[in-house]
C-alpha positions as CSV (number, residue, x, y, z in Angstrom):
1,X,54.2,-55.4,94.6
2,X,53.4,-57.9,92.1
3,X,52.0,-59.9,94.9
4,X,49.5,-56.8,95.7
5,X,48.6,-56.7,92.1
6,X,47.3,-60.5,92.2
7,X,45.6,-60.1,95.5
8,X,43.3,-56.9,94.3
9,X,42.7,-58.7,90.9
10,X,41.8,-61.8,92.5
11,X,39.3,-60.6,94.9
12,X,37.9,-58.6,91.7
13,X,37.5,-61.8,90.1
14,X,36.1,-63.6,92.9
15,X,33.1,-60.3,93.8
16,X,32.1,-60.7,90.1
17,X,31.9,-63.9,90.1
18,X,29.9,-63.6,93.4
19,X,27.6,-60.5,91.3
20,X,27.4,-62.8,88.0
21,X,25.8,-65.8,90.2
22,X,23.8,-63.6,91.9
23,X,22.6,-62.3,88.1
24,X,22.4,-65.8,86.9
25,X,20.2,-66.6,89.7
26,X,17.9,-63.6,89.3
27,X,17.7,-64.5,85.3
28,X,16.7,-68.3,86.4
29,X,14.1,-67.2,88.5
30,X,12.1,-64.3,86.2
31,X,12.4,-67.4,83.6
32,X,10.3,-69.3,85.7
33,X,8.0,-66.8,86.3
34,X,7.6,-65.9,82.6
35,X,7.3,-70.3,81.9
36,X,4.5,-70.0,84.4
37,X,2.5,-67.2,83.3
38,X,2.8,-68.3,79.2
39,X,1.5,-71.8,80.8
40,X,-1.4,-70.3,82.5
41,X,-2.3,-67.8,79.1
42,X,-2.2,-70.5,76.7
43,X,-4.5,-72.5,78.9
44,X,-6.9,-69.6,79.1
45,X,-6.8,-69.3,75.4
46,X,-7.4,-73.0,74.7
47,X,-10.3,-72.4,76.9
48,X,-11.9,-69.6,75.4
49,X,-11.1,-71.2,72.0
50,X,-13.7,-74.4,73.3
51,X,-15.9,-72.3,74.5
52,X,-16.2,-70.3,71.1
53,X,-16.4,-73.5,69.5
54,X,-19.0,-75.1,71.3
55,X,-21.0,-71.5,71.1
56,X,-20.5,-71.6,67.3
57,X,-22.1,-75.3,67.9
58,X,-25.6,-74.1,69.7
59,X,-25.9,-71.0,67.8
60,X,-25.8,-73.3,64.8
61,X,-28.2,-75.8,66.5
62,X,-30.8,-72.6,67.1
63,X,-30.5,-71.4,64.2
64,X,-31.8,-74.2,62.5
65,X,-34.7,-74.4,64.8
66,X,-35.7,-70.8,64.1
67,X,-35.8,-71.8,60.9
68,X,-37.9,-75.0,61.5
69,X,-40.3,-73.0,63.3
70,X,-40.6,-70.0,60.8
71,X,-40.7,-72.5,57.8
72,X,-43.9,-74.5,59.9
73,X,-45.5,-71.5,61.0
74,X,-45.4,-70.0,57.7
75,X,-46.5,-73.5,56.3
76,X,-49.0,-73.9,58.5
77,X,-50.5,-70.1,57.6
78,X,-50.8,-70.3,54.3
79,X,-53.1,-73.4,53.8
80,X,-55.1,-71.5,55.9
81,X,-55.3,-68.0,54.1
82,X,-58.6,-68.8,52.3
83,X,-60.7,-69.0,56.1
84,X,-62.6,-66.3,57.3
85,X,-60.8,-64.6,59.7
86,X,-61.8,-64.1,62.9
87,X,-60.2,-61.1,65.5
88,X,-57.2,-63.3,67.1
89,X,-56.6,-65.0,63.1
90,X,-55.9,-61.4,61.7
91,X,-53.6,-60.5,64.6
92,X,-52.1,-63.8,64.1
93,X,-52.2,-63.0,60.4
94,X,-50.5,-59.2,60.8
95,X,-48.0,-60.9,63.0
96,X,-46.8,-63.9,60.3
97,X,-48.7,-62.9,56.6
98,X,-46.3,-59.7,56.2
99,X,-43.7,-61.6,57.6
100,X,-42.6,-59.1,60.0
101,X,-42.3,-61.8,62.7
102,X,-41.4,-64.6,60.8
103,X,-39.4,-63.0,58.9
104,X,-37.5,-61.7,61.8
105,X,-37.4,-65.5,62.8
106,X,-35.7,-66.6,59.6
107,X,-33.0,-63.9,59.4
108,X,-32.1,-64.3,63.3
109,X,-31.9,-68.5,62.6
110,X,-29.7,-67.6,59.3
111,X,-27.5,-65.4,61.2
112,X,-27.3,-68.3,64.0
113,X,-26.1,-70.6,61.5
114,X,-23.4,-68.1,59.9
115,X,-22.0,-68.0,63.5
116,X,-22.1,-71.7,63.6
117,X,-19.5,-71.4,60.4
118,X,-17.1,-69.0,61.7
119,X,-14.3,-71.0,63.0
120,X,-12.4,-69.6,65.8
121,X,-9.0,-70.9,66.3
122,X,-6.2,-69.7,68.5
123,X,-2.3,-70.7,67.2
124,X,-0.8,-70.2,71.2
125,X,2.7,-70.3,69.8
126,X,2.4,-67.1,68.3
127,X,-0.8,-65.3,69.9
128,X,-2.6,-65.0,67.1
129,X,-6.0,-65.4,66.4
130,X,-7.8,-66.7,63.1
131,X,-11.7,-66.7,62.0
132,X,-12.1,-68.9,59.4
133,X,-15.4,-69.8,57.7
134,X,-16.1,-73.1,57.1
Protein backbone atom coordinates (compact mmCIF):
# COMPACT_ATOMS: atom_id res chain seq x y z
CA UNK A 1 0.00 0.00 0.00
CA UNK A 2 2.70 2.25 0.80
CA UNK A 3 4.29 1.10 -2.35
CA UNK A 4 0.95 2.39 -4.30
CA UNK A 5 1.19 5.63 -2.47
CA UNK A 6 4.90 6.33 -3.97
CA UNK A 7 3.99 5.13 -7.43
CA UNK A 8 0.80 7.68 -7.76
CA UNK A 9 3.01 10.52 -6.07
CA UNK A 10 5.82 9.91 -8.26
CA UNK A 11 4.11 9.93 -11.52
CA UNK A 12 2.42 13.28 -10.02
CA UNK A 13 5.77 14.58 -9.59
CA UNK A 14 7.14 13.49 -12.81
CA UNK A 15 3.51 15.05 -15.10
CA UNK A 16 4.34 18.46 -13.32
CA UNK A 17 7.51 18.47 -13.92
CA UNK A 18 6.61 17.55 -17.56
CA UNK A 19 3.63 20.68 -17.33
CA UNK A 20 6.37 23.08 -15.53
CA UNK A 21 8.91 22.53 -18.58
CA UNK A 22 6.43 22.80 -20.83
CA UNK A 23 5.48 26.43 -18.95
CA UNK A 24 9.07 27.26 -18.66
CA UNK A 25 9.45 26.78 -22.27
CA UNK A 26 6.33 28.82 -23.24
CA UNK A 27 7.67 31.74 -20.74
CA UNK A 28 11.29 31.57 -22.75
CA UNK A 29 9.76 31.88 -25.91
CA UNK A 30 7.01 35.05 -25.39
CA UNK A 31 10.42 36.57 -23.75
CA UNK A 32 11.96 36.52 -26.95
CA UNK A 33 9.20 37.72 -28.65
CA UNK A 34 8.73 40.77 -26.25
CA UNK A 35 13.13 41.25 -26.60
CA UNK A 36 12.41 41.45 -30.28
CA UNK A 37 9.60 43.75 -30.54
CA UNK A 38 11.23 46.39 -27.71
CA UNK A 39 14.45 46.04 -30.12
CA UNK A 40 12.49 46.91 -33.12
CA UNK A 41 10.41 50.07 -31.12
CA UNK A 42 13.40 51.57 -29.81
CA UNK A 43 14.88 51.55 -33.18
CA UNK A 44 11.82 53.19 -34.66
CA UNK A 45 12.04 55.81 -31.97
CA UNK A 46 15.73 56.55 -32.45
CA UNK A 47 14.67 57.02 -35.92
CA UNK A 48 12.00 59.31 -35.64
CA UNK A 49 14.06 61.12 -32.92
CA UNK A 50 16.91 61.89 -36.12
CA UNK A 51 14.45 62.65 -38.19
CA UNK A 52 12.87 65.37 -35.82
CA UNK A 53 16.28 66.55 -35.28
CA UNK A 54 17.47 67.00 -38.60
CA UNK A 55 13.74 68.74 -39.38
CA UNK A 56 14.35 71.04 -36.47
CA UNK A 57 17.84 71.59 -38.50
CA UNK A 58 16.22 72.85 -42.04
CA UNK A 59 13.33 74.52 -40.50
CA UNK A 60 15.95 76.47 -38.75
CA UNK A 61 18.13 76.89 -41.90
CA UNK A 62 14.73 78.32 -43.76
CA UNK A 63 13.85 80.25 -41.39
CA UNK A 64 16.77 82.31 -41.53
CA UNK A 65 16.47 82.66 -45.22
CA UNK A 66 12.97 84.02 -44.94
CA UNK A 67 14.31 86.34 -42.92
CA UNK A 68 17.30 87.22 -45.25
CA UNK A 69 14.94 87.65 -47.94
CA UNK A 70 12.25 89.77 -46.03
CA UNK A 71 15.06 91.92 -44.40
CA UNK A 72 16.55 92.60 -48.30
CA UNK A 73 13.33 93.03 -49.84
CA UNK A 74 12.29 95.42 -47.26
CA UNK A 75 15.87 97.04 -47.62
CA UNK A 76 15.81 97.22 -50.95
CA UNK A 77 12.11 99.09 -50.87
CA UNK A 78 12.61 101.55 -48.82
CA UNK A 79 15.65 103.40 -50.54
CA UNK A 80 13.32 103.40 -53.11
CA UNK A 81 10.12 104.97 -51.62
CA UNK A 82 10.84 108.54 -52.81
CA UNK A 83 10.47 107.28 -56.98
CA UNK A 84 7.55 107.91 -58.78
CA UNK A 85 5.64 104.95 -58.90
CA UNK A 86 4.67 103.42 -61.76
CA UNK A 87 1.49 100.51 -62.01
CA UNK A 88 3.71 97.27 -61.30
CA UNK A 89 5.88 99.59 -58.34
CA UNK A 90 2.54 100.30 -56.37
CA UNK A 91 1.49 96.61 -56.61
CA UNK A 92 4.91 95.76 -55.61
CA UNK A 93 4.54 98.53 -53.05
CA UNK A 94 0.83 97.22 -51.60
CA UNK A 95 2.48 93.84 -51.55
CA UNK A 96 5.81 94.76 -49.32
CA UNK A 97 5.19 98.76 -47.93
CA UNK A 98 2.23 97.48 -45.51
CA UNK A 99 4.15 94.66 -44.89
CA UNK A 100 1.42 92.21 -45.46
CA UNK A 101 3.76 90.00 -47.42
CA UNK A 102 6.80 90.58 -45.89
CA UNK A 103 5.63 90.67 -42.90
CA UNK A 104 4.10 87.29 -43.40
CA UNK A 105 7.74 86.32 -44.53
CA UNK A 106 9.37 87.38 -41.30
CA UNK A 107 6.92 85.75 -38.82
CA UNK A 108 6.88 82.39 -40.95
CA UNK A 109 11.12 82.55 -40.88
CA UNK A 110 10.75 83.39 -36.91
CA UNK A 111 8.50 80.56 -36.30
CA UNK A 112 11.01 78.29 -38.59
CA UNK A 113 13.76 79.20 -36.27
CA UNK A 114 11.66 78.46 -32.94
CA UNK A 115 11.21 74.95 -34.36
CA UNK A 116 14.78 74.83 -35.01
CA UNK A 117 15.06 75.27 -30.90
CA UNK A 118 12.73 72.75 -29.79
CA UNK A 119 14.68 69.81 -29.02
CA UNK A 120 13.09 66.51 -29.33
CA UNK A 121 14.60 63.72 -27.48
CA UNK A 122 13.29 60.25 -26.84
CA UNK A 123 14.68 58.48 -23.31
CA UNK A 124 13.80 54.57 -24.94
CA UNK A 125 14.31 53.06 -21.45
CA UNK A 126 11.39 54.54 -20.23
CA UNK A 127 9.17 55.68 -23.36
CA UNK A 128 9.03 58.95 -22.70
CA UNK A 129 9.31 61.76 -24.70
CA UNK A 130 10.85 65.38 -23.83
CA UNK A 131 10.79 68.87 -25.83
CA UNK A 132 13.21 70.93 -24.68
CA UNK A 133 14.09 74.42 -25.94
CA UNK A 134 17.42 75.17 -26.46
Amino acid sequence: MVRAVLCTANSRTVEQIVDMSKIRSQLNEQLRCLETRTEAQTAILLELNDYYRKKAELDGEYGKQLEKLAKNIMQKHKNERYKILLTFEKCWQNLTGTGSFVLVTTNLGAVQILLDKVDVTVEVASSKWNFNVK
